[in-house]
C-alpha positions in Angstrom: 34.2 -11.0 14.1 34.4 -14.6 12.9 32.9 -16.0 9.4 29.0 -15.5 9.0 26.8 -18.2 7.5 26.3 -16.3 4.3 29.7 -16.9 3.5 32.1 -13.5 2.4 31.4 -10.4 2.7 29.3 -11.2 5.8 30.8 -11.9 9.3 29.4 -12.0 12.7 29.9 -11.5 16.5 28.2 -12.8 18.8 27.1 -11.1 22.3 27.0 -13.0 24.9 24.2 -12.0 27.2 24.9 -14.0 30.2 21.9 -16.7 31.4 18.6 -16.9 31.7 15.9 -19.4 33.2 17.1 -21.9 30.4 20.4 -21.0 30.5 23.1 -19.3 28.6 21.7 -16.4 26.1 23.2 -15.2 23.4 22.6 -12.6 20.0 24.2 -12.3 16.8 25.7 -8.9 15.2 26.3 -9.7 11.3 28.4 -6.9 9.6 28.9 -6.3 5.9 30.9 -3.5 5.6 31.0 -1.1 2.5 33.6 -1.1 -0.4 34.5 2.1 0.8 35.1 3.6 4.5 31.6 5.0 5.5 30.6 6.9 8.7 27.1 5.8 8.3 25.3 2.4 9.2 22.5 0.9 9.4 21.0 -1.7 11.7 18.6 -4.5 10.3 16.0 -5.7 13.4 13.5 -8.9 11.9 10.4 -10.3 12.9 9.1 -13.3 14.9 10.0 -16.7 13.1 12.6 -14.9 11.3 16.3 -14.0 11.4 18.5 -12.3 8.7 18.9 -13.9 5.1 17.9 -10.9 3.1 21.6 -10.2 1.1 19.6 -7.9 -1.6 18.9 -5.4 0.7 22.3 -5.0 2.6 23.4 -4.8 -1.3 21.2 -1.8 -1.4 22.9 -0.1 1.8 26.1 -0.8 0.7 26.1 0.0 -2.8 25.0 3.6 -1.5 27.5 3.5 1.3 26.5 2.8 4.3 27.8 -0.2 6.6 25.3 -2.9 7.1 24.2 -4.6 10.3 21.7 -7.1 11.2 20.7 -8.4 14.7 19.8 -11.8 15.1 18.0 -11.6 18.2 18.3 -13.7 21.6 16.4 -17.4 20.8 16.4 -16.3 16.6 17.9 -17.8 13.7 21.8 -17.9 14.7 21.4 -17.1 18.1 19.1 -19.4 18.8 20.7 -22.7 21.4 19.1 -26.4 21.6 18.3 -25.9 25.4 15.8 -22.9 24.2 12.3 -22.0 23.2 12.4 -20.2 19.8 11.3 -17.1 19.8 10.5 -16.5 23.4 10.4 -13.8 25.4 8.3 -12.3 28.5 9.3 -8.6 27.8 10.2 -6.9 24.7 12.6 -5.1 26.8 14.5 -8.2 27.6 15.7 -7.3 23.8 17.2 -4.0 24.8 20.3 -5.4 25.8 21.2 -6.9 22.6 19.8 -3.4 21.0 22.1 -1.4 22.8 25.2 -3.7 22.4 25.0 -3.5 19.0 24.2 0.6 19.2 27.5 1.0 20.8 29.7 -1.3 18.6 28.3 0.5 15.6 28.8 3.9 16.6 31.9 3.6 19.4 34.1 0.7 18.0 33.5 1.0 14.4 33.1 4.5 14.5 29.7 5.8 13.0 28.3 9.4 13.4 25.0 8.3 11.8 22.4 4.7 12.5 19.2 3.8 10.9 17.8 1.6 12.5 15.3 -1.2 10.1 12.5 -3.0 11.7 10.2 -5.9 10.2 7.0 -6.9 11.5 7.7 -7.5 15.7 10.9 -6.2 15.0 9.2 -3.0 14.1 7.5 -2.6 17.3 10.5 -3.6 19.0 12.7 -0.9 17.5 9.9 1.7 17.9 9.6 0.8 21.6 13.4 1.1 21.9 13.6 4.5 20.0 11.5 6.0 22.3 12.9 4.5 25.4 16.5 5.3 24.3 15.5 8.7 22.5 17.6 10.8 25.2 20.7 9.0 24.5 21.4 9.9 20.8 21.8 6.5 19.0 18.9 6.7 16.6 18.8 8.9 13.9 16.1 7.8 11.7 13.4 4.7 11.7 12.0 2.5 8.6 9.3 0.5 10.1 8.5 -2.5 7.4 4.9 -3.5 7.8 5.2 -3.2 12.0 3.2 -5.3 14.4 1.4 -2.5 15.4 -2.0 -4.7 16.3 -3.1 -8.5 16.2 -4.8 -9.7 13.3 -7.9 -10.3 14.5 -11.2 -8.5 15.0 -11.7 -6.1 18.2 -14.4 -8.3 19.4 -11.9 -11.2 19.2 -8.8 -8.8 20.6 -10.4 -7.4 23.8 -10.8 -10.6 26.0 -7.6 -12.8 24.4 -5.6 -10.0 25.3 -7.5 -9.8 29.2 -7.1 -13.8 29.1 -3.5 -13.7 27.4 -2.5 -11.1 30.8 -3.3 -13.5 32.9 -2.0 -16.5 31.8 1.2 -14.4 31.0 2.0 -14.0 34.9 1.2 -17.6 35.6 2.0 -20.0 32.4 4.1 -17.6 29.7 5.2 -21.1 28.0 1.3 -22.3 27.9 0.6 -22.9 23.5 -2.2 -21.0 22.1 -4.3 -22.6 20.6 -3.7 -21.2 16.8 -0.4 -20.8 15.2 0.7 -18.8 12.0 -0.6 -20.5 8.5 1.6 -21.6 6.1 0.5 -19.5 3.4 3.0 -16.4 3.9 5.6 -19.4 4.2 4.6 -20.6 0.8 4.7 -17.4 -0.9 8.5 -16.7 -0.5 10.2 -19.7 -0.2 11.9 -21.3 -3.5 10.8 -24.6 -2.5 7.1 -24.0 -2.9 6.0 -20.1 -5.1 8.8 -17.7 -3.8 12.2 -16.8 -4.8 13.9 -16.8 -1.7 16.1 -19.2 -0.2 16.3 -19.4 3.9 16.9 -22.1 6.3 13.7 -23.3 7.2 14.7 -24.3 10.6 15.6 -20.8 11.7 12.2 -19.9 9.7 9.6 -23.1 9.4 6.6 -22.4 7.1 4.5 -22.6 9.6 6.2 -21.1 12.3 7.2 -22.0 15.1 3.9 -22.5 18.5 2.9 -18.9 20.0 3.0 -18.9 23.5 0.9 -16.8 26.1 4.2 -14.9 27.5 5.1 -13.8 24.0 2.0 -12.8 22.7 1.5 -11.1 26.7 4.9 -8.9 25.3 3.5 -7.9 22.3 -0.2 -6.9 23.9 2.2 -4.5 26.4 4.0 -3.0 23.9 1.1 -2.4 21.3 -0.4 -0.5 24.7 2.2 1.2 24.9 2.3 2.2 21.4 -1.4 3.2 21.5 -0.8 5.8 24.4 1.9 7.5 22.2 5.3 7.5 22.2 7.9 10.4 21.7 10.2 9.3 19.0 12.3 12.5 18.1 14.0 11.0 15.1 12.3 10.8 11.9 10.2 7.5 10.9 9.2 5.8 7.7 6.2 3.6 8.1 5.8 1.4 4.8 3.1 -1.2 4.1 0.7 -3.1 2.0 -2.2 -1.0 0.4 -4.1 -4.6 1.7 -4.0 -8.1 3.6 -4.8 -11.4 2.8 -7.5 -12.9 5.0 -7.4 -16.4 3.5 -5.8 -19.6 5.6 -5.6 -21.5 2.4 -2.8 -20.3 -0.3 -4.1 -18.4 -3.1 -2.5 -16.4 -5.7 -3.9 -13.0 -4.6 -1.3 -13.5 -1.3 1.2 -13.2 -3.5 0.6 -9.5 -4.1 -0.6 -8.7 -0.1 0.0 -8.8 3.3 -0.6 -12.6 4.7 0.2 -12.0 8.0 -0.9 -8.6 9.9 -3.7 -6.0 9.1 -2.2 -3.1 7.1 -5.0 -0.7 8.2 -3.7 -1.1 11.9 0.3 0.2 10.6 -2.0 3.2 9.1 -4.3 3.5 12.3 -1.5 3.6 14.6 1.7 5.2 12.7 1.3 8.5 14.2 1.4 8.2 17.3 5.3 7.1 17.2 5.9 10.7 17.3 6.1 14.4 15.5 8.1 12.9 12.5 6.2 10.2 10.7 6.1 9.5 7.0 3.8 6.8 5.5 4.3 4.7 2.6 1.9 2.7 1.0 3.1 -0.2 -1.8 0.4 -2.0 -4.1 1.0 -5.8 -4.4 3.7 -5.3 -0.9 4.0 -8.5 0.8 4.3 -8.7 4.3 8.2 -8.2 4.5 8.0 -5.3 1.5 11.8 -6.1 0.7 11.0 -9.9 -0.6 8.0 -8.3 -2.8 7.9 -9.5 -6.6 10.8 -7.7 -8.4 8.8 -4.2 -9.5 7.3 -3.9 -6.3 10.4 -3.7 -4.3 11.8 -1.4 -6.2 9.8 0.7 -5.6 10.3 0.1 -1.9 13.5 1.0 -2.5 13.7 3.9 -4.3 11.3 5.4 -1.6 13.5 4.4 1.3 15.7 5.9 -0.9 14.2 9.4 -1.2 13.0 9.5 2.3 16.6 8.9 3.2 17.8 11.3 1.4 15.4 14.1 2.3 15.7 13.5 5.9 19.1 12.3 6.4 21.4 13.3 4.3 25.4 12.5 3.8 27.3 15.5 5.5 29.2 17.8 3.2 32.3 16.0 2.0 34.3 18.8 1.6 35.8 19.4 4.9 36.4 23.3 6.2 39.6 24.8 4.6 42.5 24.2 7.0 41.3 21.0 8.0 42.4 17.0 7.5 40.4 15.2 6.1 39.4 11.6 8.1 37.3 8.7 7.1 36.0 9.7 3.7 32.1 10.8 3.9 28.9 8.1 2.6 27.5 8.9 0.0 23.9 9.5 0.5 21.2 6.4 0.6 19.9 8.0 -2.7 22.0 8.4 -5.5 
């Protein structure tokens, strides 16, 4: 681990992931560890045009004792190299690697018996897709899916033939531009520069994005498929989302208390058919990224995460068996 960005308590590693068509590949593991020894983590997964900045909630984590991680995916925020396109992929299983690299530094090196696993927006559907894919091999033990990219925002008449024109473009020119990108209004909700609170490097996370390319949006379209046919997550999921979206291209102040970017009605459409153990959350005036809500909103993201956490993973018994050493001392539980 060397010195993160966000300066102490923060540091990073980062995994190399050998090369690709435009060369060498790389993600980024960012640990913050507890004040006290925990057995229990959890892994943070973003969205597209996004990477890791969000201290307040790995200060939620760790306050209740559990290890924090964050993934900067391959071509994100700090992972992302000059000779690169940002944000690209063909496959969201081209992610797995990085996924499972971290899995096994979180459980086998620094020693954690329990992982839940945080996914926002793409990263959502990315971490549901993995679940399910990797739900034989133990590494999951719960889901919180914030506001997941379970469907384009776009009507159906609009979704059928992009997605049969986006397949066939994504075999023959995956790096063609689309031509529509991501408004700036989202952008101009959060950051402190413009009617947010929030602070980011707007590099690593432009206003308006960064263009949307046909083999992207191709991965996305395959993995939403495959979400529709149903998958067979067997650890427990929190779904949590906007009770509506914004529809607007222009800012107004009624973004500020909805979801600017995906339809919140597709999270609800499609939540259960992640698997037998779904729980859905609904938050009046969410954003888009519930955590960066206005302050009374996401605290009351937070104290649900915290309940569900509590109710479906709960710390072990600290008191070990008479007769017995005690280890690493237990976690307490997400929920105080």
């Amino acid at each position: 681990m060397e010195p993160d960005v966000l300066g102490p308590p923060y540091e990073r590693y980062t995994i190399d992931l050998g090369s690709d068509d435009e060369g060498p590949v790389v993600a980024t593991l960012v640990r913050r560890r507890a004040d006290r020894p925990s057995r229990r983590a959890v892994l943070y997964v973003h969205g597209f045009v996004d990477y890791f900045f969000q201290t307040h909630l790995a200060d939620f984590c760790t306050d209740r004792g559990w290890d924090f991680y964050a993934l900067d995916l391959r071509k994100y925020g700090r992972s992302l190299l000059p000779h690169q396109t940002p944000n690209f992929c063909r496959d969201l299983g081209d992610y797995f690697p990085e996924l499972d690299t971290a899995a096994r530094m979180i459980r086998d090196e620094d020693g954690h018996d329990a992982l839940l696993v945080m996914g926002h927006s793409t990263g959502g559907l990315l971490a549901a897709i993995w679940a399910h894919a990797r739900r034989d091999a133990g590494l999951v033990d719960g889901l919180f899916l914030n506001s997941p990219f379970f469907d384009l925002n776009a009507p159906w008449l609009v979704r059928r033939p992009l997605a049969a024109a986006v397949a066939r473009l994504g075999r023959n020119a995956p790096h063609r531009i689309l031509p529509f990108g991501l408004s700036t209004v989202y952008g101009e909700c959060l950051h402190a520069d413009h009617r947010g609170e929030w602070s980011y490097d707007l590099t690593w996370k432009p206003l308006a994005g960064f263009p949307v390319r046909v083999g992207w949006l191709n991965a996305i379209r395959t993995a939403q498929r495959q979400l529709r046919a149903g998958l067979a997550i067997d650890a427990p999921v929190l779904v949590a989302c906007s009770t509506r979206s914004f529809r607007g291209k222009r800012w107004h102040e009624s973004a500020m208390l909805a979801d600017a970017v995906l339809d919140v009605e597709h999270m609800v459409r499609w939540a259960p058919r992640l698997g037998p153990h779904v729980t859905l959350a609904r938050f009046d005036g969410g954003v888009h990224d519930l955590t960066l809500s206005g302050p009374a909103v996401r605290e009351k993201v937070f104290a649900e995460l915290a309940r569900w956490v509590d109710a479906f993973l709960p710390a072990p018994d600290p008191s070990p068996p008479a007769g017995t050493e005690t280890g690493c001392p237990a976690a307490e539980p997400l929920a105080r």
